[in-house]
C-alpha positions as CSV (number, residue, x, y, z in Angstrom):
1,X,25.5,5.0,9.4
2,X,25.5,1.6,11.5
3,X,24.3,3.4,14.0
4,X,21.2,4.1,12.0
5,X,21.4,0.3,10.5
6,X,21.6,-1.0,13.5
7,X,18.0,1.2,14.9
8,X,16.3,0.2,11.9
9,X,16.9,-3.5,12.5
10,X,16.2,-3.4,15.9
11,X,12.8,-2.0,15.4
12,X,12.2,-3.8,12.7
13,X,13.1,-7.1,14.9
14,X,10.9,-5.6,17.7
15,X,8.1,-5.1,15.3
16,X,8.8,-8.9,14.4
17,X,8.3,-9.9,18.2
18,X,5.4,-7.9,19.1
19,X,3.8,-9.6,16.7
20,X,3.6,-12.7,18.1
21,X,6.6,-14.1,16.0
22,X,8.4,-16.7,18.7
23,X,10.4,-18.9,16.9
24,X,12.9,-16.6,14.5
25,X,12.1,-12.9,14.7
26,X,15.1,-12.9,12.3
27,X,13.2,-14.6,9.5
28,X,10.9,-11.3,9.1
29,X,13.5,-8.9,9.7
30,X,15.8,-10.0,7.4
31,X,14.1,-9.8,4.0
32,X,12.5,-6.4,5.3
33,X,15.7,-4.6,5.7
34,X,17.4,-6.4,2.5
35,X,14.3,-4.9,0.3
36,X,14.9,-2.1,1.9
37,X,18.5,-1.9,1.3
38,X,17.5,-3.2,-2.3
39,X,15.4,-0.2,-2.6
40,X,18.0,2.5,-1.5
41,X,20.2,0.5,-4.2
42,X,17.7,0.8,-7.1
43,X,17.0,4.7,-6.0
44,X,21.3,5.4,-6.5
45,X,21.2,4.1,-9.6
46,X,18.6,5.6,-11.2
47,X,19.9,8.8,-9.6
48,X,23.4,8.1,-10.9
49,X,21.9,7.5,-14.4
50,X,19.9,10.8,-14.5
51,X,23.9,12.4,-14.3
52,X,24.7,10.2,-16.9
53,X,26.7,7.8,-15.0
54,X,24.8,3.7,-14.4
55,X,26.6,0.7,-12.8
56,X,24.1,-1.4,-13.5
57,X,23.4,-0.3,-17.6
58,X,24.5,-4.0,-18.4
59,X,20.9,-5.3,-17.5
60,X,18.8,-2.9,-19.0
61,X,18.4,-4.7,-22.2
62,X,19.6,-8.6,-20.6
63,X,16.3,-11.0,-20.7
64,X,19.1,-12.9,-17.7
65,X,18.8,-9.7,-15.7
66,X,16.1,-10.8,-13.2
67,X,18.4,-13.9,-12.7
68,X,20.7,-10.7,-11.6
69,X,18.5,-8.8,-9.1
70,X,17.4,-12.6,-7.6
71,X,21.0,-12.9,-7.2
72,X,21.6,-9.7,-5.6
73,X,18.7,-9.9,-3.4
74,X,19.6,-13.6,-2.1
75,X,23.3,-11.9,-1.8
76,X,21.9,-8.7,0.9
77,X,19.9,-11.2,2.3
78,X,22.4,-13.7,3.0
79,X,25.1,-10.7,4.3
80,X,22.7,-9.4,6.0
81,X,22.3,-12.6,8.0
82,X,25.9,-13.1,8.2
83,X,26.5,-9.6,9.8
84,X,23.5,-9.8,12.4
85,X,24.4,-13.6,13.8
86,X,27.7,-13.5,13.9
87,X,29.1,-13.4,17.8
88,X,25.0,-13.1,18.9
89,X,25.3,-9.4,17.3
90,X,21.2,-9.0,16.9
91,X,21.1,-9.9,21.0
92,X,23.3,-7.2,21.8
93,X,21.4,-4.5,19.7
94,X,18.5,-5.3,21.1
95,X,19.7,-5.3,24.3
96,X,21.9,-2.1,23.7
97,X,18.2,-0.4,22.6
98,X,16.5,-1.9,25.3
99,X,18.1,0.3,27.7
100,X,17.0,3.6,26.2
101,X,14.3,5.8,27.5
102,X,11.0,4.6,26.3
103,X,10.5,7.9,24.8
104,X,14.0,7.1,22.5
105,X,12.6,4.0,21.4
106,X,9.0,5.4,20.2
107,X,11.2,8.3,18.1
108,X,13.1,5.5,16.9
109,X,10.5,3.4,15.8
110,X,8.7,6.7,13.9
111,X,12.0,7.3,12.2
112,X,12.3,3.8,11.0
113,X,9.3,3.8,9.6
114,X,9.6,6.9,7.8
115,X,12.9,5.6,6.5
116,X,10.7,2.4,5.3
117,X,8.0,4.5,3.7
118,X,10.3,7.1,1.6
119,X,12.4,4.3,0.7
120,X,9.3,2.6,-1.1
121,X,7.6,5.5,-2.6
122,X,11.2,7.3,-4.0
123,X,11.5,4.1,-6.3
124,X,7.7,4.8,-7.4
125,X,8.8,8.7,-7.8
126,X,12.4,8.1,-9.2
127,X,11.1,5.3,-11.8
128,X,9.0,7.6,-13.9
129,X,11.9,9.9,-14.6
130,X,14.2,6.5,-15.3
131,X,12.0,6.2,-18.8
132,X,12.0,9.3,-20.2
């Protein structure tokens, strides 16, 4: 699984580059993968709750519960950053996935944003059974 973390943040910080972003290539890639994560997160719970089971049931009916999703958003982002600086770790995955084949990289950067894409739409899929 940090395998497949670690290729989605590389493209995604590639992506970042060859768009002309020079200064901090982490500053895009950062919140893009924390949504994502974010995403994934919201897609478990409403999953869990269709089985009857919810961790997050105490915001449902909380008018402080955007303060709550704020928080945990600033929280992913902010581990996020942590994980990915720490010892230079976002150098060495990029230079661990520059060495692949050309050919590795492309299917990489498809699967990523295949990975992106599902992750958006199952929330927009997913949140129309959350109601009923």
């Amino acid at each position: 699984m940090i395998a497949f973390y670690h290729k989605v943040f590389y493209h995604l910080y590639k992506l970042a580059i060859n768009t002309g972003e020079k200064s901090a290539p982490l500053t895009s890639a950062m919140p893009t993968i924390t949504f994502l994560q974010f995403c994934n997160l919201m897609c478990i719970d409403i999953l869990l709750e269709m089985i009857g089971f919810s961790p997050f049931s105490f915001m449902d009916n909380d008018p402080n519960s955007v303060y709550y999703v704020v928080g945990l958003l600033i929280g992913g982002l902010v581990a996020n950053y942590l994980y990915f600086t720490s010892e230079g770790r976002y150098k060495a995955i990029a230079k661990e996935f520059e060495k692949k084949p050309l050919s590795e990289r492309k299917k990489g950067a498809r699967i990523t944003l295949i990975y992106a894409l599902v992750s958006i739409a199952l929330i927009f899929i997913l949140a129309p059974l959350r109601v009923m």
